[in-house]
DSSP file (Angstrom, degrees, kcal/mol; ACC not computed):
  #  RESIDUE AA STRUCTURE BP1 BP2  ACC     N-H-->O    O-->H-N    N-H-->O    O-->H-N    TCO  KAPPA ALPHA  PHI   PSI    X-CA   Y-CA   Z-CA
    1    1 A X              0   0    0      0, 0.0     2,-0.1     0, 0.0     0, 0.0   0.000 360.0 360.0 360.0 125.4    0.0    0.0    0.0
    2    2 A X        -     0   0    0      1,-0.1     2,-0.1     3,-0.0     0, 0.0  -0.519 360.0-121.1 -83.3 167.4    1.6    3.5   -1.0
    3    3 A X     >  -     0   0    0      1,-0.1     4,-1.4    -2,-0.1    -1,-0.1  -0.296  26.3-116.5 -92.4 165.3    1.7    6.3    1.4
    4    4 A X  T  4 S+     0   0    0      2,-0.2     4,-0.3     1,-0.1     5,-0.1   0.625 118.4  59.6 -90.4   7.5   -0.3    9.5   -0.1
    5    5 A X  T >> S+     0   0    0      2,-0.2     3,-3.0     3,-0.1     4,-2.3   0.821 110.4  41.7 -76.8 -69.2    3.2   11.4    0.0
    6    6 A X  H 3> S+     0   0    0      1,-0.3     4,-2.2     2,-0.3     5,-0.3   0.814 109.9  55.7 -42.0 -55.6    4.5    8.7   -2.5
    7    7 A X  H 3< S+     0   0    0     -4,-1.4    -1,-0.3     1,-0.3    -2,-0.2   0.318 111.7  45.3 -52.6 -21.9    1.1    8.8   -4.4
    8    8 A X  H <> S+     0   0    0     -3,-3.0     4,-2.2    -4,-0.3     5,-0.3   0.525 112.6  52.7-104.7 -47.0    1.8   12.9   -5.0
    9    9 A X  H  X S+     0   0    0     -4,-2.3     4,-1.3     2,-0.2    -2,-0.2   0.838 105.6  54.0 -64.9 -39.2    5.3   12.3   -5.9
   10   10 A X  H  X S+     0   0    0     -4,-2.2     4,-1.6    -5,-0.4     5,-0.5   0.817 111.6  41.4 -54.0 -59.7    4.2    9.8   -8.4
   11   11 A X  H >> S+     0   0    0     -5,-0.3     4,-2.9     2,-0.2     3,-1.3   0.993 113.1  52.7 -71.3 -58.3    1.9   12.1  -10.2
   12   12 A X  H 3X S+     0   0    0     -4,-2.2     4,-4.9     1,-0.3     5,-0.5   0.922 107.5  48.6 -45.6 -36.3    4.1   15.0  -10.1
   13   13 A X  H 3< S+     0   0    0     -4,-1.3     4,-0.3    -5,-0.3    -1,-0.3   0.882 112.7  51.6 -79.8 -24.0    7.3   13.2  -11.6
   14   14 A X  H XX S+     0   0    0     -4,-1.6     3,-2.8    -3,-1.3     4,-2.5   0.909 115.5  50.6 -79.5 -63.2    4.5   11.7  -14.7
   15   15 A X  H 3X S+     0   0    0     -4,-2.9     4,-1.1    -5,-0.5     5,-0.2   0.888 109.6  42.9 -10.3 -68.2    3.8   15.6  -14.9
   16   16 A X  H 3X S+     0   0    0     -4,-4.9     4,-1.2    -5,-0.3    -1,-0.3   0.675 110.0  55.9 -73.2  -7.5    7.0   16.7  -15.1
   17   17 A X  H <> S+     0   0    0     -3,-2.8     4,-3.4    -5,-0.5    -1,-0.2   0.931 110.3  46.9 -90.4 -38.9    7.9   14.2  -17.5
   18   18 A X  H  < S+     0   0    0     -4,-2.5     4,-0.4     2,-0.2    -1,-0.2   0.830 105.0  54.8 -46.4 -35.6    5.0   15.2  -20.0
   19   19 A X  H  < S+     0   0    0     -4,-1.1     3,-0.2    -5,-0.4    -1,-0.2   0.696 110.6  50.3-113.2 -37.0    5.5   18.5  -19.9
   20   20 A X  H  < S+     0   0    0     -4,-1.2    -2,-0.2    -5,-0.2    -1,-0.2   0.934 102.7  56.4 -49.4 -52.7    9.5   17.5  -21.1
   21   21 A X  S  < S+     0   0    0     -4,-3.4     2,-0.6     1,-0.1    -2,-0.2   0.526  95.7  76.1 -79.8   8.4    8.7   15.3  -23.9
   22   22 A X  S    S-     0   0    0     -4,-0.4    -1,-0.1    -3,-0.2     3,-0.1  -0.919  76.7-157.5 -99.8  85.4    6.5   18.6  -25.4
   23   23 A X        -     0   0    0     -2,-0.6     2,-0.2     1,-0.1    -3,-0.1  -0.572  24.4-106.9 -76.3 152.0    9.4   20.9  -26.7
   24   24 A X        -     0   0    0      1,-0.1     2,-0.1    -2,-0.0    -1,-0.1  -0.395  38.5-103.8 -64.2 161.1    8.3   24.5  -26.9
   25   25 A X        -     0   0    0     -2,-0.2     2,-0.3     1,-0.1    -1,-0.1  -0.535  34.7-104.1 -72.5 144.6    7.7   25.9  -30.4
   26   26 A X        -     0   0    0     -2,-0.1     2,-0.4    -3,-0.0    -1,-0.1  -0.625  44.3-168.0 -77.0 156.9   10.1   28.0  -31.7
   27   27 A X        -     0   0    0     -2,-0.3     3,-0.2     1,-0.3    -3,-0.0  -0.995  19.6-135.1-146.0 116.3    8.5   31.9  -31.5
   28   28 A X        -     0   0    0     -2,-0.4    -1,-0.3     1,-0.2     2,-0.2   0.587  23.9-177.8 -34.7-143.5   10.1   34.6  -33.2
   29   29 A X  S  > S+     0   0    0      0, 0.0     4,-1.9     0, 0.0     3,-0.3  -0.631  77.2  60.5-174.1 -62.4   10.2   37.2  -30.8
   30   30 A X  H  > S+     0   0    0      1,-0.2     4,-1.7    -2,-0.2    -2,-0.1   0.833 108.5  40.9 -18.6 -54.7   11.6   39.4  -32.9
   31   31 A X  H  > S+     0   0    0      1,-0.2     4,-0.6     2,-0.1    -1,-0.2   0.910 110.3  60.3 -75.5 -29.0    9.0   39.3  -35.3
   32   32 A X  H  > S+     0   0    0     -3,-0.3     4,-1.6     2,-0.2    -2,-0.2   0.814 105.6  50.6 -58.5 -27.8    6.4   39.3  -32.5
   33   33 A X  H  X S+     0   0    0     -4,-1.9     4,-1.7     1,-0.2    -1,-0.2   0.932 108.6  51.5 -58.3 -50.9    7.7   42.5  -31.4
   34   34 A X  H  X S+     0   0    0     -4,-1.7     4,-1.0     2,-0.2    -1,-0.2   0.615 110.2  45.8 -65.5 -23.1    7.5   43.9  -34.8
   35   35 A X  H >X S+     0   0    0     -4,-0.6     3,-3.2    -3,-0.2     4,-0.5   0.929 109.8  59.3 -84.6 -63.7    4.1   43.1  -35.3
   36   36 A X  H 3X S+     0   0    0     -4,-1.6     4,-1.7     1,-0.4     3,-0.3   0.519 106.3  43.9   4.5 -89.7    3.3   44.4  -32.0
   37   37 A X  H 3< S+     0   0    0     -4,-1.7    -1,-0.4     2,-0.2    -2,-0.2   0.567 111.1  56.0 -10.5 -55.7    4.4   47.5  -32.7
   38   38 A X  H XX S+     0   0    0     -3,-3.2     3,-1.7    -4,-1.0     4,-1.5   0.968 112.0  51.3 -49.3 -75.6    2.5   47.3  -36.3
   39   39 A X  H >X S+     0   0    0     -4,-0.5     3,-5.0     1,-0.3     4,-1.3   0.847 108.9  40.8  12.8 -94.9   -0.4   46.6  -34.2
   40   40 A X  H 3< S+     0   0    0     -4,-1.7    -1,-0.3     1,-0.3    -2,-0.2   0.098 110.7  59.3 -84.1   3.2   -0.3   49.2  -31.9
   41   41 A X  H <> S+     0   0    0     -3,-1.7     4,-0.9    -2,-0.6    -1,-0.3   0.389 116.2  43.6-102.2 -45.0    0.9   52.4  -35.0
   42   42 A X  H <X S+     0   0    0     -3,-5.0     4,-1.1    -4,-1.5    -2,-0.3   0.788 109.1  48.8-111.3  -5.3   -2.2   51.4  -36.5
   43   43 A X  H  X S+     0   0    0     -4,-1.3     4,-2.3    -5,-0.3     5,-0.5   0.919 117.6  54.5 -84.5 -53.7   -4.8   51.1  -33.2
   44   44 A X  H  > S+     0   0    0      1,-0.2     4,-1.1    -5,-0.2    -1,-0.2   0.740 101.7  47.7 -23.8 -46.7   -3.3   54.4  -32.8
   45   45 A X  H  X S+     0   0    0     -4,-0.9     4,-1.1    -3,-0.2    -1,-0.2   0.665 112.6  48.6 -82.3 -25.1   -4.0   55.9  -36.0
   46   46 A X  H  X S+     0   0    0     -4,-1.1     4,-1.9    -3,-0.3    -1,-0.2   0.649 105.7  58.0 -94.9  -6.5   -7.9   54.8  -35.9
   47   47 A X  H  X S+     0   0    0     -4,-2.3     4,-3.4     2,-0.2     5,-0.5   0.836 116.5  46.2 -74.3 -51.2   -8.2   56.4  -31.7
   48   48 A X  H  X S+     0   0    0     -4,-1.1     4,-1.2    -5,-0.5    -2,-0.3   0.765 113.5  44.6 -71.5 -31.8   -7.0   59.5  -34.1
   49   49 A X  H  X S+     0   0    0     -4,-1.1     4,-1.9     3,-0.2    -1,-0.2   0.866 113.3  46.2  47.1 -93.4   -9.3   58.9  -36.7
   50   50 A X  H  X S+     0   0    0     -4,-1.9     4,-2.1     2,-0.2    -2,-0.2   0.701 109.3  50.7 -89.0   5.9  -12.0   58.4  -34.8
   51   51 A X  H  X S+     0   0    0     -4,-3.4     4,-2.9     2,-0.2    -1,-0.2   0.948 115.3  57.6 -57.1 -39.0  -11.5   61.8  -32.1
   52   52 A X  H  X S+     0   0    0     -4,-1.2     4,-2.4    -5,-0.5    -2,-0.2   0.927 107.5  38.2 -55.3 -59.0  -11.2   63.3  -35.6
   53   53 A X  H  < S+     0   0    0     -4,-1.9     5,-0.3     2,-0.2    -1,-0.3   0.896 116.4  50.2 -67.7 -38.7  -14.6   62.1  -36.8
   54   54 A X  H >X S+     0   0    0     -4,-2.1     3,-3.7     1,-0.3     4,-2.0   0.920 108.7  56.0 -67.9 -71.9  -16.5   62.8  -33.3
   55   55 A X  H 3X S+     0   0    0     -4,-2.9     4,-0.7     1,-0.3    -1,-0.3   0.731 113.1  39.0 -16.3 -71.9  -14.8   66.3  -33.6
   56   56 A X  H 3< S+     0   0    0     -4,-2.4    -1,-0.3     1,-0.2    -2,-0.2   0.109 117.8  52.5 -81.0  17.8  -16.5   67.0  -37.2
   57   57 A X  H <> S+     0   0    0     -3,-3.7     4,-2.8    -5,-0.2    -1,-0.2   0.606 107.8  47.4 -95.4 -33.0  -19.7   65.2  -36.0
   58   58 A X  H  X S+     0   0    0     -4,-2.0     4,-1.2    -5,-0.3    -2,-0.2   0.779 117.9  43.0 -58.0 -30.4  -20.0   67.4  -33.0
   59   59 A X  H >X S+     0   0    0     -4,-0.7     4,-2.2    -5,-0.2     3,-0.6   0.916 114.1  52.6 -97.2 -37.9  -19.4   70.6  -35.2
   60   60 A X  H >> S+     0   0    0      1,-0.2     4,-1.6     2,-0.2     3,-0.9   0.943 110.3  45.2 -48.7 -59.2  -21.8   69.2  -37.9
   61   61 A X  H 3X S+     0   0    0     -4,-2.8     4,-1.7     1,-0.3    -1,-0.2   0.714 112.3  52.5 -80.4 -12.8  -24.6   68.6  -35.5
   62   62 A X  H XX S+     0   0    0     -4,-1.2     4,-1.5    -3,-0.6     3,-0.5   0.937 114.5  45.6 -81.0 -27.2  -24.0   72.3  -33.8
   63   63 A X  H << S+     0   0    0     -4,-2.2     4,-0.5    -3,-0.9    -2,-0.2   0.695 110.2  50.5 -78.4 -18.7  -24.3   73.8  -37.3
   64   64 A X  H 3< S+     0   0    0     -4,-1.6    -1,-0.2    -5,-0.3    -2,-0.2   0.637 108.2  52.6 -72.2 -29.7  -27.0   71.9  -38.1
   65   65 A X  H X< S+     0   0    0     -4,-1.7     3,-3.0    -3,-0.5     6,-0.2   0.950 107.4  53.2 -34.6 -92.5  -28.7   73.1  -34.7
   66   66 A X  T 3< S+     0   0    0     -4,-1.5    -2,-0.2     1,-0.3    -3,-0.2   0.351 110.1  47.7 -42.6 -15.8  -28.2   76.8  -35.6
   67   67 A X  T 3  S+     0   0    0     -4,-0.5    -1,-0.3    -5,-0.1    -2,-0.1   0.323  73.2 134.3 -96.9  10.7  -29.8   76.5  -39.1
   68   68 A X    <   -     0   0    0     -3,-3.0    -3,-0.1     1,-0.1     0, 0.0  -0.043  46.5-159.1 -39.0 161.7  -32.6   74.9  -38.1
   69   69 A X  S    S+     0   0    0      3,-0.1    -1,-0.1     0, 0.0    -3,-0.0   0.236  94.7  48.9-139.2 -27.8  -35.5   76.5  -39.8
   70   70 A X  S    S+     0   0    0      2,-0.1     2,-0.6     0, 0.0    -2,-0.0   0.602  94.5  82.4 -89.7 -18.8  -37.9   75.0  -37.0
   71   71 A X  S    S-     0   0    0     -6,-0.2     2,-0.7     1,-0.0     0, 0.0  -0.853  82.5-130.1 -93.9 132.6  -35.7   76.0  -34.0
   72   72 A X        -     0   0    0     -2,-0.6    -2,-0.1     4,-0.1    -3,-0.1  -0.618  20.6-151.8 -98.1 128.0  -36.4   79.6  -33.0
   73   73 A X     >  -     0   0    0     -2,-0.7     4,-1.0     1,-0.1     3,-0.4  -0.027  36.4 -84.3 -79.9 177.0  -33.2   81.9  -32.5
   74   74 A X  T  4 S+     0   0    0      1,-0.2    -1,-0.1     2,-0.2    -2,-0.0   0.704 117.6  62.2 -40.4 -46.2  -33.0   84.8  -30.3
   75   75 A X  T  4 S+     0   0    0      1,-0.2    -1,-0.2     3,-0.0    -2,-0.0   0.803 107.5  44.8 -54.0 -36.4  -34.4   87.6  -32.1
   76   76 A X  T  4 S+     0   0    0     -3,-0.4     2,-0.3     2,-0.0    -2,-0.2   0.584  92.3 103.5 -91.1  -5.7  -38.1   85.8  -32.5
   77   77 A X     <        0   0    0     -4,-1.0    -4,-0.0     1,-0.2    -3,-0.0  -0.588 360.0 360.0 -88.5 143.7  -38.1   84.8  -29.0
   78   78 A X              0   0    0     -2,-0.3    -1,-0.2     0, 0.0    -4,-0.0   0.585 360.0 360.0-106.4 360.0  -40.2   86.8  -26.5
């Protein structure tokens, strides 16, 4: 009859031995960097992008406000 220490010892060392015969993959790292980068130039460019469009939506909808034909400006108001 094993002890449950032995029985824990057992499993880990079949663990460890799996986890040997599984070489890692080789990974660029270099090139992961470099996409990374690519990545992260172009998330940039579309945060700029889109302040840009919210900017020119914001100015559209105040000019669009102010020529309303239906809204009544200052002069007509009593």
């Amino acid at each position: 009859m094993r002890s449950p220490g032995s029985e824990k010892r057992r499993i880990f060392c079949s663990n460890a031995v799996r986890r040997k015969e599984s070489p890692m993959p080789d990974v660029d790292l270099a090139l992961l960097a470099q996409q990374n980068a690519e990545i992260l130039e172009e998330l940039r460019a579309l945060r700029r992008e889109v302040a840009e469009l919210k900017e020119q939506s914001g100015r559209t909808l105040d000019f669009e406000r102010r020529n309303d034909p239906r809204r009544p400006n200052s002069l007509t108001q009593r």
